[in-house]
FIZADREN-910826 format. One record per residue: x, y, z of N, C-alpha, C in turn. Coordinates in nm, 3 decimals, decimal comma, always signed. Layout:
// FIZADREN-910826
<<X Y Z> <X Y Z> <X Y Z>>
...
//
This chain:
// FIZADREN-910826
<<+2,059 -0,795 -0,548> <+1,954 -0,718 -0,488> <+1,919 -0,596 -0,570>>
<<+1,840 -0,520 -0,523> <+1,769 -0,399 -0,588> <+1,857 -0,294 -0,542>>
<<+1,888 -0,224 -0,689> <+1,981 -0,131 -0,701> <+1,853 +0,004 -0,567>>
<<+1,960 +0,141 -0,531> <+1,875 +0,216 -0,445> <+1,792 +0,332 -0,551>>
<<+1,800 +0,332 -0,657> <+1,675 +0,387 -0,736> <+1,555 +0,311 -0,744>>
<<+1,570 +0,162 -0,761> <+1,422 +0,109 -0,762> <+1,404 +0,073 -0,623>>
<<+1,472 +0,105 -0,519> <+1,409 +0,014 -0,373> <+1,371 +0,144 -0,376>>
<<+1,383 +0,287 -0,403> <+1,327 +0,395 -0,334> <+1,198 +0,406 -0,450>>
<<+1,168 +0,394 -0,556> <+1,077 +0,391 -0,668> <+0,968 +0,320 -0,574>>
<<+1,034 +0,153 -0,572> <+0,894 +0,056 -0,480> <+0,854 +0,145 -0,389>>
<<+0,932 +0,202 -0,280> <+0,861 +0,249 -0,129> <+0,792 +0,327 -0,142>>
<<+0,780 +0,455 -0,277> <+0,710 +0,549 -0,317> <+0,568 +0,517 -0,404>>
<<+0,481 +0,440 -0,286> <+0,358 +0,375 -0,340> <+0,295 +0,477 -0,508>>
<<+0,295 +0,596 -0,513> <+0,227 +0,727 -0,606> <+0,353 +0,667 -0,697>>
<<+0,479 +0,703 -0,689> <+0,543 +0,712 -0,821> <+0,561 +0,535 -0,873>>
<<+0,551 +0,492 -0,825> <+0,548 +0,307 -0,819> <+0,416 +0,284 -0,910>>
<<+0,302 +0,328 -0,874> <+0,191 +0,325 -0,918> <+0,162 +0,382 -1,099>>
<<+0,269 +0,529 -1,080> <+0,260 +0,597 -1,138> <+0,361 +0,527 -1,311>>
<<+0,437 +0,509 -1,218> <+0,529 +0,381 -1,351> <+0,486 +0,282 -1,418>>
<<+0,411 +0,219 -1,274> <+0,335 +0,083 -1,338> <+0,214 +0,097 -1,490>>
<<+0,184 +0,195 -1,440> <+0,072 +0,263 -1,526> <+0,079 +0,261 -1,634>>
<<+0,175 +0,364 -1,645> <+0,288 +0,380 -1,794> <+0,314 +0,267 -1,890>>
<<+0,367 +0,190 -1,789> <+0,424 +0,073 -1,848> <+0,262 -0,041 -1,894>>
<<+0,157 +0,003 -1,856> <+0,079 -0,046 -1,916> <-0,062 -0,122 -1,833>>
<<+0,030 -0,153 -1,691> <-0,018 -0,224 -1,574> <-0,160 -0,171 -1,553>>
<<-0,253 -0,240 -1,510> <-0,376 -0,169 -1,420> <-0,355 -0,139 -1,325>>
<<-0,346 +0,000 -1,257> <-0,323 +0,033 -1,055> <-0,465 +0,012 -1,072>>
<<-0,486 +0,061 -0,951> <-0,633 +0,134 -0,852> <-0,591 +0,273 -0,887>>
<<-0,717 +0,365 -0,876> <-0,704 +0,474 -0,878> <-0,689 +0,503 -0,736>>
<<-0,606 +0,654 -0,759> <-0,551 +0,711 -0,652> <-0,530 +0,859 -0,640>>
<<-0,540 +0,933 -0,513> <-0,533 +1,059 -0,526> <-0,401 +1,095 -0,406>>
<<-0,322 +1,167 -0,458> <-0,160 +1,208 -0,318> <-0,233 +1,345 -0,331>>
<<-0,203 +1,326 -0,155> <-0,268 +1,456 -0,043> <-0,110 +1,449 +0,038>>
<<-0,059 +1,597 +0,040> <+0,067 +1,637 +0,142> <-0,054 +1,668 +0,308>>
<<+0,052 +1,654 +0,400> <+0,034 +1,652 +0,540> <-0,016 +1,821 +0,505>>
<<-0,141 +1,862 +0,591> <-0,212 +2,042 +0,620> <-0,298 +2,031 +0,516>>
<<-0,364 +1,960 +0,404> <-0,450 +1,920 +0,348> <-0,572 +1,905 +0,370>>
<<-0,652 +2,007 +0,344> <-0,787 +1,989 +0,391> <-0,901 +1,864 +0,389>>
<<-0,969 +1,879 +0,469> <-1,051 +1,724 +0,519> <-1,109 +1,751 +0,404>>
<<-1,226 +1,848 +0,396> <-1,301 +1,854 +0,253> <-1,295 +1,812 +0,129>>
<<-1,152 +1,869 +0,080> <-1,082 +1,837 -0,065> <-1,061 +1,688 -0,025>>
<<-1,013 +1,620 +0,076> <-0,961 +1,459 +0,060> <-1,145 +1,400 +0,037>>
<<-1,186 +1,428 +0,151> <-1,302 +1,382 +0,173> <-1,382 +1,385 -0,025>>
<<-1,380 +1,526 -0,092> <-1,479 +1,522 -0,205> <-1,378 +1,386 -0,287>>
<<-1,258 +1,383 -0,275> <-1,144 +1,283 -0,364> <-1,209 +1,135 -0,369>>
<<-1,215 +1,145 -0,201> <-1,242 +0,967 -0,174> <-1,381 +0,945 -0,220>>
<<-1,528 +1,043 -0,225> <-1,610 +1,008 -0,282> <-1,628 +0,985 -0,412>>
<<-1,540 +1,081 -0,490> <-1,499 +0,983 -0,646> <-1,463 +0,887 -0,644>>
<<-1,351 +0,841 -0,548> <-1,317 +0,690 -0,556> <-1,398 +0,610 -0,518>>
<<-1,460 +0,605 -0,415> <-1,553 +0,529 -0,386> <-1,511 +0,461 -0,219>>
<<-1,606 +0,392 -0,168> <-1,604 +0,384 -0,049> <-1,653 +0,166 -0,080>>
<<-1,555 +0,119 +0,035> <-1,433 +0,104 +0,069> <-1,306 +0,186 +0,027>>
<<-1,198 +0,254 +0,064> <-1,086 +0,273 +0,005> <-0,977 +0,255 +0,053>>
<<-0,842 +0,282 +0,089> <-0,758 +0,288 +0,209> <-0,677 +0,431 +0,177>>
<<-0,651 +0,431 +0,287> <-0,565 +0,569 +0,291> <-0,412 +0,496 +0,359>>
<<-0,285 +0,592 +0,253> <-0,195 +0,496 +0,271> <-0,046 +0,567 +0,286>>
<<+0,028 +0,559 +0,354> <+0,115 +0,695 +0,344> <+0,254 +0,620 +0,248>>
<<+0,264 +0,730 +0,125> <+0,340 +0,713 +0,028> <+0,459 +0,642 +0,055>>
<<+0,537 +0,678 +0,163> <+0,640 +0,586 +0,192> <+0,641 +0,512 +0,306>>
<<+0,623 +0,384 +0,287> <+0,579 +0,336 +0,393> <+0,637 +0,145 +0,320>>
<<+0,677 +0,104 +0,407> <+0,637 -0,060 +0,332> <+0,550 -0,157 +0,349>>
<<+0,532 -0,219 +0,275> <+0,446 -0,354 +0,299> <+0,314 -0,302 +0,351>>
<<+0,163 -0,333 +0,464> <+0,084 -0,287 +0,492> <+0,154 -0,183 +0,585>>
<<+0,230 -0,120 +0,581> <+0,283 -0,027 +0,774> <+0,188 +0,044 +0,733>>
<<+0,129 +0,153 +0,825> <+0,030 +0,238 +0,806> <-0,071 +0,244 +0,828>>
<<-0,135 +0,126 +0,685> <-0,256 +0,157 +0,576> <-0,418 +0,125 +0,668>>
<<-0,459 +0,192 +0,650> <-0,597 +0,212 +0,728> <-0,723 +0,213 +0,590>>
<<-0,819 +0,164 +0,647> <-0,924 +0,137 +0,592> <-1,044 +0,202 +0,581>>
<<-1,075 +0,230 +0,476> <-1,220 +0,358 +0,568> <-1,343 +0,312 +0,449>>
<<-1,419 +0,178 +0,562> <-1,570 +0,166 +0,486> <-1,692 +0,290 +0,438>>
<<-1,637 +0,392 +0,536> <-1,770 +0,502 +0,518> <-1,698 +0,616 +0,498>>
<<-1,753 +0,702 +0,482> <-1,688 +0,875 +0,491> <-1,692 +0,906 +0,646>>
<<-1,777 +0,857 +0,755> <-1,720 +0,930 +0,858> <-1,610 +0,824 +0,923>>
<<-1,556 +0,723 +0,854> <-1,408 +0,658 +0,918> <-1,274 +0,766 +0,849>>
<<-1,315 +0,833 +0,752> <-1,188 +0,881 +0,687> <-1,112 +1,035 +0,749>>
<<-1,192 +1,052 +0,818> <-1,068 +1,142 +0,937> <-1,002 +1,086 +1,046>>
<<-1,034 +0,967 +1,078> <-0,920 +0,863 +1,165> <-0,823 +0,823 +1,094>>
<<-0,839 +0,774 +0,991> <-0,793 +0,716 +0,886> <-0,689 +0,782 +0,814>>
<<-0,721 +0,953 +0,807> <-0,629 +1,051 +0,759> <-0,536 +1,078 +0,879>>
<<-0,601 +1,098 +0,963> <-0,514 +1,153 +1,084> <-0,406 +1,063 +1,138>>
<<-0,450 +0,901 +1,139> <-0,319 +0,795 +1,128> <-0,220 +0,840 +1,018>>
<<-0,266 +0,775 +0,878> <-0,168 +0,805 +0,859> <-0,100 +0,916 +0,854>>
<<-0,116 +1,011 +0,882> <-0,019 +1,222 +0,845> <+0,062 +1,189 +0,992>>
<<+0,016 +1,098 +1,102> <+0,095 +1,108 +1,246> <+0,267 +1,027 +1,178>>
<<+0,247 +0,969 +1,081> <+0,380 +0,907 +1,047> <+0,418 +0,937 +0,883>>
<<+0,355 +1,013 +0,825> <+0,411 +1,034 +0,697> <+0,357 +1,169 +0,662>>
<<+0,371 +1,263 +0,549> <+0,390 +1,421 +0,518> <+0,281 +1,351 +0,400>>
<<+0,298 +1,255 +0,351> <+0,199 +1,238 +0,173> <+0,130 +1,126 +0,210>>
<<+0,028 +1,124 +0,194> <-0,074 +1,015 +0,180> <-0,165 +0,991 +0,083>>
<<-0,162 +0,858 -0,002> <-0,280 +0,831 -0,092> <-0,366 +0,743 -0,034>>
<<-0,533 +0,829 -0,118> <-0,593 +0,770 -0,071> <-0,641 +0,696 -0,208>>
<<-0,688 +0,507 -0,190> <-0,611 +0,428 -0,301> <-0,820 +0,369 -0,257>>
<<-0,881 +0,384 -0,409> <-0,952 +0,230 -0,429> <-0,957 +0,122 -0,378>>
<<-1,069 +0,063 -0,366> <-1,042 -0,048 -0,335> <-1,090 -0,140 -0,428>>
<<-1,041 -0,245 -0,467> <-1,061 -0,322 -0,591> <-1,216 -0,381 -0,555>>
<<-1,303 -0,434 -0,641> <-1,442 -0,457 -0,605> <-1,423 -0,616 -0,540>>
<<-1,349 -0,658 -0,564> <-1,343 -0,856 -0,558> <-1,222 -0,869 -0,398>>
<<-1,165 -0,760 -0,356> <-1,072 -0,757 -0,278> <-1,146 -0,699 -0,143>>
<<-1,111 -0,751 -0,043> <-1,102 -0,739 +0,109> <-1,005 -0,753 +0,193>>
<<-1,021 -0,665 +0,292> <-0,916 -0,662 +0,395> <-0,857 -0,817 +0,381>>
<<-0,925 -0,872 +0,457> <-0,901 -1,013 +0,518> <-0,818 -1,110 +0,413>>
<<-0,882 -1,077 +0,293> <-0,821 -1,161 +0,194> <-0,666 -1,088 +0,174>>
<<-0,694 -1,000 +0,185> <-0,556 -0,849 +0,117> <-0,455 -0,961 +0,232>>
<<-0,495 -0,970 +0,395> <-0,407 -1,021 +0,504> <-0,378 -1,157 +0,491>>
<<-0,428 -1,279 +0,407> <-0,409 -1,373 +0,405> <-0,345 -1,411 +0,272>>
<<-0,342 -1,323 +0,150> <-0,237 -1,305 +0,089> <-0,092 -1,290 +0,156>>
<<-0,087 -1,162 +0,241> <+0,053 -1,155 +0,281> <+0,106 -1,273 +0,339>>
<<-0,017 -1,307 +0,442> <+0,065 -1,429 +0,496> <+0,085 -1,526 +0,403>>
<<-0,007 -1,596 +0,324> <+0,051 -1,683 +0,249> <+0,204 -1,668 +0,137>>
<<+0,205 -1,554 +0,104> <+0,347 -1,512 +0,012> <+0,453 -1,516 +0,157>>
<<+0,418 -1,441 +0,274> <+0,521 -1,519 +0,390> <+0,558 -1,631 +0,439>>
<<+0,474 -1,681 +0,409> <+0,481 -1,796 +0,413> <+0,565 -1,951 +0,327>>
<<+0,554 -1,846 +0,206> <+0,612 -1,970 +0,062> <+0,752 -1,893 +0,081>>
<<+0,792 -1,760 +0,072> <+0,905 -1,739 +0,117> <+0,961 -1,785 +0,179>>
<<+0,888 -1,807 +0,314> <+1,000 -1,871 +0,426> <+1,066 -1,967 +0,407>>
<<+0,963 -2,067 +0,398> <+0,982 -2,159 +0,306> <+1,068 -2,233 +0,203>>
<<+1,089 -2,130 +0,092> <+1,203 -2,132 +0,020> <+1,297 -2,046 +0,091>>
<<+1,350 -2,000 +0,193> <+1,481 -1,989 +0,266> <+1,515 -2,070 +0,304>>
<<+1,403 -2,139 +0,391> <+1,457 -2,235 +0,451> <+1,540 -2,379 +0,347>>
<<+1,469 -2,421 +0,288> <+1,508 -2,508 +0,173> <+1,670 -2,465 +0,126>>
<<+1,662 -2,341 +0,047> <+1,816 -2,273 +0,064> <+1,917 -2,308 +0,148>>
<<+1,875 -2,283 +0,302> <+1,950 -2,287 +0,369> <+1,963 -2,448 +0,376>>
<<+1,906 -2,559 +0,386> <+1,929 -2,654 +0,391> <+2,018 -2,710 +0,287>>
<<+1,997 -2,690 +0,181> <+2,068 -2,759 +0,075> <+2,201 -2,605 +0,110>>
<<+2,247 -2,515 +0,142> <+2,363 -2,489 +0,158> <+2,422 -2,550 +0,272>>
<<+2,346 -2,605 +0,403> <+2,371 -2,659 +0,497> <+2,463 -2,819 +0,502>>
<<+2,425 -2,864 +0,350> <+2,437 -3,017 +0,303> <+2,552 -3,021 +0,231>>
<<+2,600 -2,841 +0,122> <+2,704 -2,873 +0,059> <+2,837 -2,793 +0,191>>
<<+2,792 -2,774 +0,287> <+2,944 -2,750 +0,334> <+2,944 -2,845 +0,459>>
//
């Protein structure tokens, strides 16, 4: 399994991002806002990024959280979710070819092939004892 420097690296969506980068990867662009952060300053951020975007709280796993904001007046719901469960929040691009729906039927499908191969695992360990 994953030593506890990189399981805490992954959960830290900004420094995760921030590595990947380095190392050469394409992220989405992204801007980290701490919790008492003014609406304004996020608000002028996300209009550089552009609209679709999500707002996403830095430590968090898998989708927990992440909220969606098609317009500028969704992105004070959107902020205010996530700061009710996390202190840092990025607010992250949204890729031009990517959508919610698709983003959700990815997960399920990778949950899916996982399971999948557990189960298989477990069967063929089921067979040698």
């Amino acid at each position: 399994g994953c030593g506890a420097l990189s399981s805490a690296l992954c959960m830290d969506k900004d420094r995760a991002h921030k590595l990947a980068a380095l190392a050469g990867v394409r992220v989405p662009r992204s801007r980290l806002f701490r919790r008492g952060a003014v609406l304004p300053q996020m608000a002028r951020a996300a209009e550089e990024l552009g609209y679709p975007l999500f707002v996403k709280p830095v430590r968090a796993g898998s989708s927990f959280g992440v909220s969606r904001a098609a317009a500028p007046d969704q992105l004070p719901a959107a902020v205010e979710e996530t700061f009710l469960t996390a202190g840092k929040a990025v607010l992250q691009e949204s890729h031009p070819r990517s959508s919610w729906r698709s983003s959700a039927e990815f997960r399920l499908a990778l949950l899916e092939e996982l399971t999948a191969q557990a189960l298989r695992q477990a069967a063929a360990v089921a067979k040698e004892a």
